[in-house]
Backbone and ligand atoms as CSV (ligand in chain L), in Angstrom:
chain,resi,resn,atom,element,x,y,z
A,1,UNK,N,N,6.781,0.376,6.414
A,1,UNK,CA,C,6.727,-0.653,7.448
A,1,UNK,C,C,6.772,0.010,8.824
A,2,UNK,N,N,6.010,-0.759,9.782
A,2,UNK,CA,C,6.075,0.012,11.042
A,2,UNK,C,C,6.507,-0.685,12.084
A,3,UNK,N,N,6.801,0.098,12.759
A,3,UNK,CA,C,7.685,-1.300,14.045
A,3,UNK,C,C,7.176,-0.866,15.354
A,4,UNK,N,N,5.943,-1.968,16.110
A,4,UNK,CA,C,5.028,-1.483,17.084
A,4,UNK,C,C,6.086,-1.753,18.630
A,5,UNK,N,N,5.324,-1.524,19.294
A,5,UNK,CA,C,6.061,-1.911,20.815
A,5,UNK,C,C,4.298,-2.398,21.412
A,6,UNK,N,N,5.043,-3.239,22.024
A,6,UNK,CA,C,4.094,-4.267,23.181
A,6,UNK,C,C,3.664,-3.073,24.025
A,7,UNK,N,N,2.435,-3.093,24.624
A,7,UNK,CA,C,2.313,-2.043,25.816
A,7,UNK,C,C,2.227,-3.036,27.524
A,8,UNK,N,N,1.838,-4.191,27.347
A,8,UNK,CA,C,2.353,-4.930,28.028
A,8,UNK,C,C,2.518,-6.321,27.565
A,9,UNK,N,N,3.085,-7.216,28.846
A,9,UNK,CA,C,3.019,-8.550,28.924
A,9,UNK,C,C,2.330,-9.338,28.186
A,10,UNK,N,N,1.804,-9.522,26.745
A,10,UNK,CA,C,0.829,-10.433,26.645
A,10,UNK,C,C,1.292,-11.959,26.271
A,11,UNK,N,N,0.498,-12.586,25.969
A,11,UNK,CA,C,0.536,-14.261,25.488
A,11,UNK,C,C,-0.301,-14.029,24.243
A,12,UNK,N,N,0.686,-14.891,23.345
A,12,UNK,CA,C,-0.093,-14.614,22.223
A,12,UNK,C,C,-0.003,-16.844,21.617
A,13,UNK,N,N,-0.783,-17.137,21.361
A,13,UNK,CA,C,-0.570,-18.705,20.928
A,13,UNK,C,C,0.243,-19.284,21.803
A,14,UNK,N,N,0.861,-19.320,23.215
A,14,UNK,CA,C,1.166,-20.120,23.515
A,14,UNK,C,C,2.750,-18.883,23.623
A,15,UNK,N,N,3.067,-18.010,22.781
A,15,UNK,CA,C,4.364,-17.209,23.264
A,15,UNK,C,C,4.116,-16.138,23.871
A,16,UNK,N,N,4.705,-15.772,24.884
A,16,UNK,CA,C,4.873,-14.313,25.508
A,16,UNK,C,C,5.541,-13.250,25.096
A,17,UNK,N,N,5.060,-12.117,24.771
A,17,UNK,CA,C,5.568,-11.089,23.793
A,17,UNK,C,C,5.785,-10.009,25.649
A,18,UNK,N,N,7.098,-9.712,25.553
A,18,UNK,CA,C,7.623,-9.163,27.033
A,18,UNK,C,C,6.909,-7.524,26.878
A,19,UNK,N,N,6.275,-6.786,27.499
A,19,UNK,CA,C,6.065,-5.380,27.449
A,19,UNK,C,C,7.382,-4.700,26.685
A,20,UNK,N,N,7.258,-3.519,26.042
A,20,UNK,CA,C,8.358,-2.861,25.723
A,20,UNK,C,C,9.175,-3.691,24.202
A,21,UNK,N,N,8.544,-4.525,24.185
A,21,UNK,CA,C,9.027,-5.590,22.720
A,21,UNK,C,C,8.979,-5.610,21.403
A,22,UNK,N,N,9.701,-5.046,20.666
A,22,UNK,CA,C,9.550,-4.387,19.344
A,22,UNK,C,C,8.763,-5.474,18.670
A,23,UNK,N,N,7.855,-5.553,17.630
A,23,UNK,CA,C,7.474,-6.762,17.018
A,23,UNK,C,C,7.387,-5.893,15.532
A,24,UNK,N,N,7.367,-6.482,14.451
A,24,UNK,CA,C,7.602,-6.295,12.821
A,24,UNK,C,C,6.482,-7.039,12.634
A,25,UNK,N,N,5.565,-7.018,12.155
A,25,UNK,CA,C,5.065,-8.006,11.731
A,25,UNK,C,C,4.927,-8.690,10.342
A,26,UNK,N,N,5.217,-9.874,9.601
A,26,UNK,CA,C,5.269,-10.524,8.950
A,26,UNK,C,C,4.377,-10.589,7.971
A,27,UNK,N,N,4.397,-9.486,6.983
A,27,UNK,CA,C,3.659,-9.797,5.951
A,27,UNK,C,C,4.060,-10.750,4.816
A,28,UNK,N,N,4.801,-10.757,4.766
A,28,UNK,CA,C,5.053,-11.974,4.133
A,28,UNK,C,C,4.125,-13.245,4.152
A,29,UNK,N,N,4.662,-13.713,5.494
A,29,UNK,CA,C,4.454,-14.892,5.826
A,29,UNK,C,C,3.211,-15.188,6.504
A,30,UNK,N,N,2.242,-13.825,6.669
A,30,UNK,CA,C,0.513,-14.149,6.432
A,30,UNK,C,C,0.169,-14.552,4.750
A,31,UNK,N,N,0.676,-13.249,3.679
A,31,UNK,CA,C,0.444,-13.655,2.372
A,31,UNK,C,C,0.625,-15.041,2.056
A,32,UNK,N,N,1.524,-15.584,2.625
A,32,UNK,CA,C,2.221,-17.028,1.824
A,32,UNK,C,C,1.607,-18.378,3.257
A,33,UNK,N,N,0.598,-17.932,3.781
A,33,UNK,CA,C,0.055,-19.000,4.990
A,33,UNK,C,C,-0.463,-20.217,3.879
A,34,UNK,N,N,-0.332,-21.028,4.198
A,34,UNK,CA,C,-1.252,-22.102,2.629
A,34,UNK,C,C,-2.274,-22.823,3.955
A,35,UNK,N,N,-2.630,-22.842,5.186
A,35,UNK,CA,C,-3.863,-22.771,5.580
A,35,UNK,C,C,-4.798,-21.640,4.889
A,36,UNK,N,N,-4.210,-21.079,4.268
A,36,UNK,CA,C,-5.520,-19.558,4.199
A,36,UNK,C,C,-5.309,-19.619,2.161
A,37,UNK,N,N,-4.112,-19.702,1.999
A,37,UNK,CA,C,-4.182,-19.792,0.667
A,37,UNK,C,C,-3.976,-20.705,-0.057
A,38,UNK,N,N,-4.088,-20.986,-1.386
A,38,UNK,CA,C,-4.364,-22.483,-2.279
A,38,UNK,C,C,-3.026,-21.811,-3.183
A,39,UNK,N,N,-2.219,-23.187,-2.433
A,39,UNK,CA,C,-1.077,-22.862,-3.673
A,39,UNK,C,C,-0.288,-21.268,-3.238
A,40,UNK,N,N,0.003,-20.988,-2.140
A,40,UNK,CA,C,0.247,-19.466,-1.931
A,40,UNK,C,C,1.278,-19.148,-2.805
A,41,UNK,N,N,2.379,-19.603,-3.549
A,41,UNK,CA,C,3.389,-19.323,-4.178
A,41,UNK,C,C,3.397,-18.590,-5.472
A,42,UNK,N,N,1.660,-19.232,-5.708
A,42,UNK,CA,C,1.767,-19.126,-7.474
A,42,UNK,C,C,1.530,-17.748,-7.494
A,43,UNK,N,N,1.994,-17.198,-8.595
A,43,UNK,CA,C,0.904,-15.841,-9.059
A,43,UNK,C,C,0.109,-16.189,-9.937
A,44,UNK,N,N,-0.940,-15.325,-8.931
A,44,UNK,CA,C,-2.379,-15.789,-9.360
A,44,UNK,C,C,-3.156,-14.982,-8.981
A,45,UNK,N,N,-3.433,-13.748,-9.558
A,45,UNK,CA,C,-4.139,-12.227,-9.602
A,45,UNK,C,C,-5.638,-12.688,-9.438
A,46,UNK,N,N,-6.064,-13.942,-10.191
A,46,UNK,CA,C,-7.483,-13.994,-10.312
A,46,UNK,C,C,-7.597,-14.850,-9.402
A,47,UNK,N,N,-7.212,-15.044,-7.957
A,47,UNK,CA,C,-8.086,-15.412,-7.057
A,47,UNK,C,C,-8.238,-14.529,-6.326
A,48,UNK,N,N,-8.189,-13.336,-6.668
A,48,UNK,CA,C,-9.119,-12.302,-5.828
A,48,UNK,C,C,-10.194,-11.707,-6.634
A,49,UNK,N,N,-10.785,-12.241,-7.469
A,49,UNK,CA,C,-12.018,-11.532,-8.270
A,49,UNK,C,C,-12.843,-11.660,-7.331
A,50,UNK,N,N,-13.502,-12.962,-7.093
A,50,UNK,CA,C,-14.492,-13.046,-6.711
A,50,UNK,C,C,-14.751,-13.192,-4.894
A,51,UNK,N,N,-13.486,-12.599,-4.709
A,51,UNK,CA,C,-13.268,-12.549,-3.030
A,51,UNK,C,C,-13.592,-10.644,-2.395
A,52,UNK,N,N,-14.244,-11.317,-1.768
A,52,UNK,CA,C,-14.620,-10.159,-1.287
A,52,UNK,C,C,-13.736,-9.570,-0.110
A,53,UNK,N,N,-12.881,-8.645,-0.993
A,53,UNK,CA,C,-12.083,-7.742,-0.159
A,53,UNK,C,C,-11.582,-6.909,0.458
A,54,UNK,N,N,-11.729,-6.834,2.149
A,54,UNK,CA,C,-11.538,-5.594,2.867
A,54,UNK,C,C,-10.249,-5.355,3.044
A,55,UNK,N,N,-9.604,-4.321,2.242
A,55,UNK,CA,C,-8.307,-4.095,2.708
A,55,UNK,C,C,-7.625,-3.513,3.846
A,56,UNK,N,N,-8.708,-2.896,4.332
A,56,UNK,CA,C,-8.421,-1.794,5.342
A,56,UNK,C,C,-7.681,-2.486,6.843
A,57,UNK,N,N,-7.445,-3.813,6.818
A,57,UNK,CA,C,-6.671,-4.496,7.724
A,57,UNK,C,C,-7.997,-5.542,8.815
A,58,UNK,N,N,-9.152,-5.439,8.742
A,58,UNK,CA,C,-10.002,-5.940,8.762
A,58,UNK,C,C,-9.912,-7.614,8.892
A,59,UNK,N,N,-9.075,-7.799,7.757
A,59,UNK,CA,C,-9.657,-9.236,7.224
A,59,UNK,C,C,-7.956,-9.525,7.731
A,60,UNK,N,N,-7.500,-9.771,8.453
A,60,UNK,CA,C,-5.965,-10.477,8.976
A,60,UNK,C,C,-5.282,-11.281,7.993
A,61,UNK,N,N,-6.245,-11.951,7.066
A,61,UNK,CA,C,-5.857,-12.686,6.014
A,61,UNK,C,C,-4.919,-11.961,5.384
A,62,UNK,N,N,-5.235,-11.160,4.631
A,62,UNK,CA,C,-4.935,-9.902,3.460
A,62,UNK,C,C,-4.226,-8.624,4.091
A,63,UNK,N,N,-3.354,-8.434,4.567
A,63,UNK,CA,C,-3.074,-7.198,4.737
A,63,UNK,C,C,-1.814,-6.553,4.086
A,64,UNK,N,N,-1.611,-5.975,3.151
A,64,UNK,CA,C,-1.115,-5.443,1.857
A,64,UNK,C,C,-0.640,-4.244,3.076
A,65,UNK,N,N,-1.332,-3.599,3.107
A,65,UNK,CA,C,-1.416,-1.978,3.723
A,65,UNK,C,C,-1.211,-2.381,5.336
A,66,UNK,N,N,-1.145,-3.390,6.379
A,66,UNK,CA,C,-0.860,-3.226,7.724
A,66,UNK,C,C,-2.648,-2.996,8.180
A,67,UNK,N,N,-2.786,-2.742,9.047
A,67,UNK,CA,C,-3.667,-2.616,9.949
A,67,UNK,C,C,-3.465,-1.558,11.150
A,68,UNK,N,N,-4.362,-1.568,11.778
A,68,UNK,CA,C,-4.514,-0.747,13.093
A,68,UNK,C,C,-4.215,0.527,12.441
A,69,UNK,N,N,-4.207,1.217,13.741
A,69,UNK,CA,C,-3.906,2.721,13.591
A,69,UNK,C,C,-3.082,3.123,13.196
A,70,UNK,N,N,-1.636,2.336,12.807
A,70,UNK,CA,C,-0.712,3.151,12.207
A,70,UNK,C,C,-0.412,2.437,9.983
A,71,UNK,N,N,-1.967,1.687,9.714
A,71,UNK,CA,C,-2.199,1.472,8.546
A,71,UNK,C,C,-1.758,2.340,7.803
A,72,UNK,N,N,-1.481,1.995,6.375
A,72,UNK,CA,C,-1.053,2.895,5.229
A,72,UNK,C,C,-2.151,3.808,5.163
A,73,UNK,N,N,-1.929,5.756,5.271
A,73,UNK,CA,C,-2.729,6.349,4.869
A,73,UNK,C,C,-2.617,6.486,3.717
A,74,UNK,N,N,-2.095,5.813,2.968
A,74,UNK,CA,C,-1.834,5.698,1.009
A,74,UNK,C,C,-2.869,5.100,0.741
A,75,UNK,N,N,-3.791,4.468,1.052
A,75,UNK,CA,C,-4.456,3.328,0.475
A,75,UNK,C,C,-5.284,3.626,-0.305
A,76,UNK,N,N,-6.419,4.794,0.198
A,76,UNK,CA,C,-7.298,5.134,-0.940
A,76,UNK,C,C,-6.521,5.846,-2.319
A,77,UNK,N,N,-5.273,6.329,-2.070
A,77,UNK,CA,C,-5.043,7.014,-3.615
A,77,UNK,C,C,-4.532,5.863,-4.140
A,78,UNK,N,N,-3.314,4.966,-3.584
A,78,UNK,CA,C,-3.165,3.526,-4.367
A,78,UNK,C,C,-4.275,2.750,-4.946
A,79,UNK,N,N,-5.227,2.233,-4.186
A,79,UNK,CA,C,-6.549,1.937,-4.487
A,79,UNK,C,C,-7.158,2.558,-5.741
A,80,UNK,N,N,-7.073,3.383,-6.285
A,80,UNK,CA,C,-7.624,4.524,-7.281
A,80,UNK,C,C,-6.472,4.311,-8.001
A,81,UNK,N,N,-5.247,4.346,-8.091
A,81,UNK,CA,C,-4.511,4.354,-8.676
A,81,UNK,C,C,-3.475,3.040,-8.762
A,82,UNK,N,N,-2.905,2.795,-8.404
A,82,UNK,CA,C,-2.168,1.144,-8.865
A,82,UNK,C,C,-2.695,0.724,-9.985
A,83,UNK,N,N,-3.674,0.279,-10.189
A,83,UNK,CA,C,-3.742,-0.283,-11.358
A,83,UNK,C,C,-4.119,0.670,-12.847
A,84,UNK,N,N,-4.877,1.667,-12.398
A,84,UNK,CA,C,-4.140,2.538,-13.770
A,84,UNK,C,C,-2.934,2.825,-14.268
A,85,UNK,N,N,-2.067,3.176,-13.215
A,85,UNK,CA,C,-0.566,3.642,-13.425
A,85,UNK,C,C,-0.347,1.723,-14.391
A,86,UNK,N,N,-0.812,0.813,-14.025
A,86,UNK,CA,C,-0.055,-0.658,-14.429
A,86,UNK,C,C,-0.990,-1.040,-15.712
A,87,UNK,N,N,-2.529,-0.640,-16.374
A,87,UNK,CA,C,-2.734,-0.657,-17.147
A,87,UNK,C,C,-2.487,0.334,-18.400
A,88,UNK,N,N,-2.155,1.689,-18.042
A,88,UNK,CA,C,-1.547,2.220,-18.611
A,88,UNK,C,C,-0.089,2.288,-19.201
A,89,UNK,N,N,0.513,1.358,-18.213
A,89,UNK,CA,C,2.077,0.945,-19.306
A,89,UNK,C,C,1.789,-0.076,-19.904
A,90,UNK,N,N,1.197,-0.839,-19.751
A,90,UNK,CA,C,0.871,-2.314,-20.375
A,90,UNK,C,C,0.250,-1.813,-21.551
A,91,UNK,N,N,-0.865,-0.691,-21.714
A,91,UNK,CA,C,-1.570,-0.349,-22.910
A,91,UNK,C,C,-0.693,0.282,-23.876
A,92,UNK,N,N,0.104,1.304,-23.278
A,92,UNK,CA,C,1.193,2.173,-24.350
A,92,UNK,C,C,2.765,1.484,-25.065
A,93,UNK,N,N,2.924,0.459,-24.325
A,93,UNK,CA,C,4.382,0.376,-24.461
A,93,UNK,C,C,4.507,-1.489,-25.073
A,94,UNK,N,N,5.287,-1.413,-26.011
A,94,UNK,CA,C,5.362,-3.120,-25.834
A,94,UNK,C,C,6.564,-3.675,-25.125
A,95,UNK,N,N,6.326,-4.437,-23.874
A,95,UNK,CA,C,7.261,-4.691,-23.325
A,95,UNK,C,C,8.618,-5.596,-23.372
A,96,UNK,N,N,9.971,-5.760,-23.685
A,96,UNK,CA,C,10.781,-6.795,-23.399
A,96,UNK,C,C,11.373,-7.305,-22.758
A,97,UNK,N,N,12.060,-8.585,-22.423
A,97,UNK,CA,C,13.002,-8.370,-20.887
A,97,UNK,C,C,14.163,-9.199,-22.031
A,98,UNK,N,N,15.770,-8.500,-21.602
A,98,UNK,CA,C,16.768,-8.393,-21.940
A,98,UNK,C,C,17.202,-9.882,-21.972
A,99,UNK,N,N,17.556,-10.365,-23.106
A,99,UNK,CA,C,18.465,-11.566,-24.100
A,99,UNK,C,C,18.240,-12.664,-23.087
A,100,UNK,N,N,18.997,-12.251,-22.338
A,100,UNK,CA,C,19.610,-13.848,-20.725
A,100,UNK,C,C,17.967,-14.032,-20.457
A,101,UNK,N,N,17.232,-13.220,-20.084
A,101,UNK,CA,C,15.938,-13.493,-19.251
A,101,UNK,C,C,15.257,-14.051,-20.018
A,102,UNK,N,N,15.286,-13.868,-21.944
A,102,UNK,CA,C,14.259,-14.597,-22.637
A,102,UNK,C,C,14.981,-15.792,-22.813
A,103,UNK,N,N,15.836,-16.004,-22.727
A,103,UNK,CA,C,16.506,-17.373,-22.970
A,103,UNK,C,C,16.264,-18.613,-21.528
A,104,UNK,N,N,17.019,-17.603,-20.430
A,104,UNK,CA,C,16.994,-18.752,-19.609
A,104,UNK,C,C,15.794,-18.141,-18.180
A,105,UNK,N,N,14.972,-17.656,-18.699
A,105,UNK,CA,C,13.854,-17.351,-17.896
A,105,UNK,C,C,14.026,-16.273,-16.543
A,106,UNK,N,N,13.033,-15.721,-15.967
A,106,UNK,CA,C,13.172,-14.688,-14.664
A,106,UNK,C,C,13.776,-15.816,-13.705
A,107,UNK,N,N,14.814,-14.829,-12.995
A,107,UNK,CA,C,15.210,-15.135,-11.887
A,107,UNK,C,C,14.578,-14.875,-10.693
A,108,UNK,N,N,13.403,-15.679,-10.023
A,108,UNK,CA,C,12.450,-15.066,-9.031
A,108,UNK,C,C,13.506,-15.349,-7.855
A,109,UNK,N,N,14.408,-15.656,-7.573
A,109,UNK,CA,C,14.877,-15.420,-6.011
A,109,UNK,C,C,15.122,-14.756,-5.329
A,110,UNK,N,N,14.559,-14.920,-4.186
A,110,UNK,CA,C,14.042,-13.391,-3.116
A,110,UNK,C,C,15.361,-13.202,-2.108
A,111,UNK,N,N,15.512,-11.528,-1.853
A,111,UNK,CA,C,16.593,-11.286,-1.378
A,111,UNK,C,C,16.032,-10.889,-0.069
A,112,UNK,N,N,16.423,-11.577,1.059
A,112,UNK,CA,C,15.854,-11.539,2.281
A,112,UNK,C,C,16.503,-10.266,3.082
A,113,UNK,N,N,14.984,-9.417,3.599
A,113,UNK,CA,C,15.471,-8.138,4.325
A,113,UNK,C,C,14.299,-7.274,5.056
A,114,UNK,N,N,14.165,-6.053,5.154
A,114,UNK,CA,C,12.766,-5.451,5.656
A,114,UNK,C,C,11.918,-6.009,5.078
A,115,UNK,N,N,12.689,-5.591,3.916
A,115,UNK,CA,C,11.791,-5.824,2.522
A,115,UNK,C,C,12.268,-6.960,2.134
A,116,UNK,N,N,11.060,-7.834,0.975
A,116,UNK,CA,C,11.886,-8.769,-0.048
A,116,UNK,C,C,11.729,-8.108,-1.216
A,117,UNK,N,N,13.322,-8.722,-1.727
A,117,UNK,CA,C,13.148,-8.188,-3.243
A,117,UNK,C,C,13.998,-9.028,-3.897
A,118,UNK,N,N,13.651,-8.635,-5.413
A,118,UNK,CA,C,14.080,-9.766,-6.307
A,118,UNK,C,C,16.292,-9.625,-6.060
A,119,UNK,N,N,15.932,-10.980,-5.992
A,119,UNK,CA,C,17.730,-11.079,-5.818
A,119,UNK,C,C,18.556,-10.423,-7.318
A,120,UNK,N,N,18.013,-10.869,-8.491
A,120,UNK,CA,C,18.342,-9.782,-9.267
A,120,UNK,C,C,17.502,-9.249,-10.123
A,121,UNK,N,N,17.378,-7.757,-9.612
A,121,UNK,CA,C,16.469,-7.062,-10.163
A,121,UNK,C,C,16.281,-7.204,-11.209
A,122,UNK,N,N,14.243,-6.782,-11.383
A,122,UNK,CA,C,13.488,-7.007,-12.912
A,122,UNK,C,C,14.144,-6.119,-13.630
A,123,UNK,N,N,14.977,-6.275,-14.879
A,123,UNK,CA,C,14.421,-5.241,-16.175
A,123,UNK,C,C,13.915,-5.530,-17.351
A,124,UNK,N,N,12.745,-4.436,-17.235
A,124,UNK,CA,C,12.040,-4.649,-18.357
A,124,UNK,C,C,12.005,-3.617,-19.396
A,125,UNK,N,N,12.325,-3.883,-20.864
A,125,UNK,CA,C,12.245,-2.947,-21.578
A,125,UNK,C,C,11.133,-2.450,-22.365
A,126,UNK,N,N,10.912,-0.650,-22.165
A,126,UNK,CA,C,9.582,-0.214,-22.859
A,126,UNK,C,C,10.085,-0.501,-24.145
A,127,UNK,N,N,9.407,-0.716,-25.554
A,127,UNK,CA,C,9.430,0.190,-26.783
A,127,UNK,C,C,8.167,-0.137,-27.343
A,128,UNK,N,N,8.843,0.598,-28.411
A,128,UNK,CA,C,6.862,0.847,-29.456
A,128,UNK,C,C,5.959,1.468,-28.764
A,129,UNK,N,N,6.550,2.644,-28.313
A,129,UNK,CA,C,5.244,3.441,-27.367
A,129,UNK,C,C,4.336,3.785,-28.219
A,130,UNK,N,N,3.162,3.925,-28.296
A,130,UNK,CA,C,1.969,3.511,-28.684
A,130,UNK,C,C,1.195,5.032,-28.679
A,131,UNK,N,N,1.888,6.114,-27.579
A,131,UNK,CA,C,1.124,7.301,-27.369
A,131,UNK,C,C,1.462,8.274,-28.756
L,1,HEM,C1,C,0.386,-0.310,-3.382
L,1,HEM,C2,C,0.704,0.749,-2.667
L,1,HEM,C3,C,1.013,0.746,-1.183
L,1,HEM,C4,C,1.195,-0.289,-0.312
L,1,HEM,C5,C,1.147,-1.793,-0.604
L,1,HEM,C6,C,1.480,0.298,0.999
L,1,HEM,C7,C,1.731,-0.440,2.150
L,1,HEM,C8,C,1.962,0.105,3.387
L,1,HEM,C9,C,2.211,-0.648,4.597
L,1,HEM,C10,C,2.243,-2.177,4.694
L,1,HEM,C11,C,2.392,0.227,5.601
L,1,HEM,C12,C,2.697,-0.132,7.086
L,1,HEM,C13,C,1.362,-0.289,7.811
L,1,HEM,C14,C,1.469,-0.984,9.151
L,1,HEM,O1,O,2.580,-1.145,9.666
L,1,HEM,O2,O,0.418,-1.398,9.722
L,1,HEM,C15,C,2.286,1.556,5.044
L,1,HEM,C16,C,2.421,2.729,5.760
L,1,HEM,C17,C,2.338,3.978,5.221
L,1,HEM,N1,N,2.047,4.304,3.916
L,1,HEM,FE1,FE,1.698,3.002,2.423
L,1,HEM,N2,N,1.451,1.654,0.889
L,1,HEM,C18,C,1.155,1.987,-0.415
L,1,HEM,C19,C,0.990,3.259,-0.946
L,1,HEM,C20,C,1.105,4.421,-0.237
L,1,HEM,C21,C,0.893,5.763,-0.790
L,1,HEM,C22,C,0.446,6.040,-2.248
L,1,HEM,C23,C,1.148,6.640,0.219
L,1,HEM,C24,C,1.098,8.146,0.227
L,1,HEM,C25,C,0.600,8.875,-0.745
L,1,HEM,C26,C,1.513,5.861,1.416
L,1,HEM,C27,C,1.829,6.397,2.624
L,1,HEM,C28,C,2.083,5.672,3.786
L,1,HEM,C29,C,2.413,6.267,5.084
L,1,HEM,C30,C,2.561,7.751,5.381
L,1,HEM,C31,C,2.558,5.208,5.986
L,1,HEM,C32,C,2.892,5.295,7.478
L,1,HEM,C33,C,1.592,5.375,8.269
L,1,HEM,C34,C,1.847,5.491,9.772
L,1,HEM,O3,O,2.935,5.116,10.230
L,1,HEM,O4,O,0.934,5.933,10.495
L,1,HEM,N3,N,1.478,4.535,1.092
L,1,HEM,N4,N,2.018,1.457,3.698
């Protein structure tokens, strides 16, 4: 995450961002806009098949990786890689999640911070590795 500074005075929608003004910007809460997305909450991997997607910070909609000049220089090896590293455990391993979670389901509540993260962390168990 990067934390820019204003170089000056601007107006942005109607607010004034003061020169010298740290700003974070909110990925979150572009991902989860429901002007831009249908249903932003759900997971739902397959509404990006058929969307044509510039990640490179381009598209304001989508920005995973940030934008501008201080964008993730990770992107092309993630890009190449994320989803092998995630089809490759999915192919080798059969996965479980521990007694409480199959009974009374994932606990998705988000723990508010730089980052969000799950209020109580995923575990998931490998076995039957497959290699
Ligand atoms: C799914 C994987 C990844 C995601 C979602 C991700 C996301 C991000 C985001 C959101 C930023 C901040 C960009 C901004 O503020 O505009 C960032 C910065 C950065 N990322 Fe990644 N990243 C990923 C993987 C990687 C990898 C694999 C590397 C290195 C091998 C990497 C190296 C960096 C570095 C060095 C920065 C700081 C760039 C700068 O400040 O100029 N990232 N990343």
């Amino acid at each position: 995450m990067t934390f820019y500074r204003a170089q000056e005075t601007i107006q942005v929608q109607g607010y004034t961002i003061p020169q010298g003004a740290t700003i974070v910007p909110n990925i979150w809460a572009v991902h989860r806009n429901a002007d831009v997305w249908d249903d932003p909450g759900k997971f739902e991997p397959q509404r990006f098949i058929n969307r044509e997607s510039d990640l490179s910070g381009k598209d304001s909609k989508l920005i995973p990786f940030g934008g501008g000049r201080r964008s993730c220089v990770g992107l092309p090896l993630a890009y190449r890689t994320v989803h092998l590293i995630l089809a490759s455990l999915l192919h080798h391993f059969e996965w479980d999640l521990p007694q409480d979670s199959m009974e009374n389901g994932l606990d998705m509540t988000e723990k508010f911070g730089l980052v969000i993260s799950m209020a109580t962390p995923l575990k998931a168990i490998p076995n039957k590795c497959g290699l």
